[in-house]
Phi, psi and omega in degrees: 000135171296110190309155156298314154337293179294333192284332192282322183293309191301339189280326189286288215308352188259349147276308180342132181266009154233009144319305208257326173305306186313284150051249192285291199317317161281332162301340189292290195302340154270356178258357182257331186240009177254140181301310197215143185273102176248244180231136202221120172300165178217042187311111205043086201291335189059270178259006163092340204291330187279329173322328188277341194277332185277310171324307174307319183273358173098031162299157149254140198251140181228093193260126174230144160215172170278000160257144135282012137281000197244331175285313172309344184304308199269016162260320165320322196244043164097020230223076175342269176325093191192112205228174175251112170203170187268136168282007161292333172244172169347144188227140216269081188262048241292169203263135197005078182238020184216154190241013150227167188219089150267133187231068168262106164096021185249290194330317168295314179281025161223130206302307180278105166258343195272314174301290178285012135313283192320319159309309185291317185266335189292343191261001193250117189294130199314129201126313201291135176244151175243125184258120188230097179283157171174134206303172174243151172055101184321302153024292224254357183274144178232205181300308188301331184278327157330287206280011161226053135051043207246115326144296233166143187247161176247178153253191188280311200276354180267309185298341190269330189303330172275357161272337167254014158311286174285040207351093188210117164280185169290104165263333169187164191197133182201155185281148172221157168089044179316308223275027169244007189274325183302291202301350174294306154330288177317304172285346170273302214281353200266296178305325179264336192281327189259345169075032175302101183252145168306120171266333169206185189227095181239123132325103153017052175350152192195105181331159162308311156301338164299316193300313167333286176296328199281311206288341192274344179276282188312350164277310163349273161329322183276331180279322156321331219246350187279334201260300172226160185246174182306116174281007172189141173197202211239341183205170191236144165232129199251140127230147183235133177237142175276109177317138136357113152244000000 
């Protein structure tokens, strides 16, 4: 059965303004830290669009998820390359054959993260970079996280002590999305005082303009995150790289 999740993100992700700041924000941070538009994994690809979107730019793309609806999205939307497999176990990956790894907003929903690190490096050719999203601040976990199956939030400093565990290092790391930690804060405590549990899964709704202003904020921000990074935001971002052998 096709999760909800998923179905909400494919229906979402292409306007949706916090979509498309993520987006922009990993292609910045892969066109600043991949040597070469080689072959770049797409570890939980969701609704295919950026997968699809990386093909456009002259990637060669391996878009994988644990559905096989989200690996079918993204081969409709041009995506050759494109399987199922869980990241909890070996990933059917061959050992340094790839020369980038994105993971956006996937790492919290694997139990063993230490384990897919470990994956991320074994698959990553020396040299080879990982770009990584993922919510921020246990605090904040909740009802929204329960129900898209989320294990855990990070902090910058926690996701980089588990990224060099698995060895691989920290090339940069910054908290992203500031301007959503008040209403977030606000919508958890709301939520806890009232025993609110998610019953279903919608993005926030938003006027156009609004939608509009956020995605025009997010440029903003990205153009700030190339130079310095953020002392607070709503998700935390790694690029992690496999040392030279």
């Amino acid at each position: 059965m096709l999760h909800e999740w998923l179905l909400v993100h494919h229906r979402t992700e292409t306007n949706y303004w916090w979509f498309v700041n993520k987006r922009r924000l990993a292609r910045m941070l892969l066109a600043r830290h991949a040597a070469r538009r080689g072959v770049v994994l797409e570890a939980g690809c969701g609704g295919g669009l950026f997968s699809s979107e990386l093909v456009r730019d002259g990637w060669r793309v391996i878009s994988g998820d644990l559905s096989p609806a989200a690996a079918h999205f993204a081969h409709e939307q041009g995506v050759p390359e494109a399987l199922a497999f869980d990241a909890n176990a070996g990933w059917p990956v061959a050992d340094a054959s790839v020369d980038a790894v994105v993971m956006l907003d996937m790492l919290e929903h694997v139990k063993d993260d230490l384990g897919a690190l470990r994956e991320v490096r074994r698959v990553l050719r020396p040299g080879g970079v990982a770009i990584l999203t993922v919510p921020a601040y246990q605090f904040l976990y909740s009802s929204w996280d329960e129900y898209n199956e989320h294990f855990r939030r990070y902090t910058a400093r926690g996701l980089a002590r588990t990224a060099r565990a698995a060895g691989l290092e920290v090339e940069r790391s910054s908290y992203w999305n500031k301007i959503s930690v008040p209403a977030a804060i606000l919508l958890r405590w709301r939520d806890r005082l009232l025993g609110t549990k998610l019953k279903d899964l919608e993005f926030p709704p938003v006027p156009n303009w609004v939608n509009a202003a956020l995605i025009a904020y997010g440029r903003v921000e990205c153009a700030w995150l190339r130079y310095l990074p953020l002392p607070m935001g709503l998700s935390v971002w790694a690029v992690l790289r496999r040392n030279q052998e």
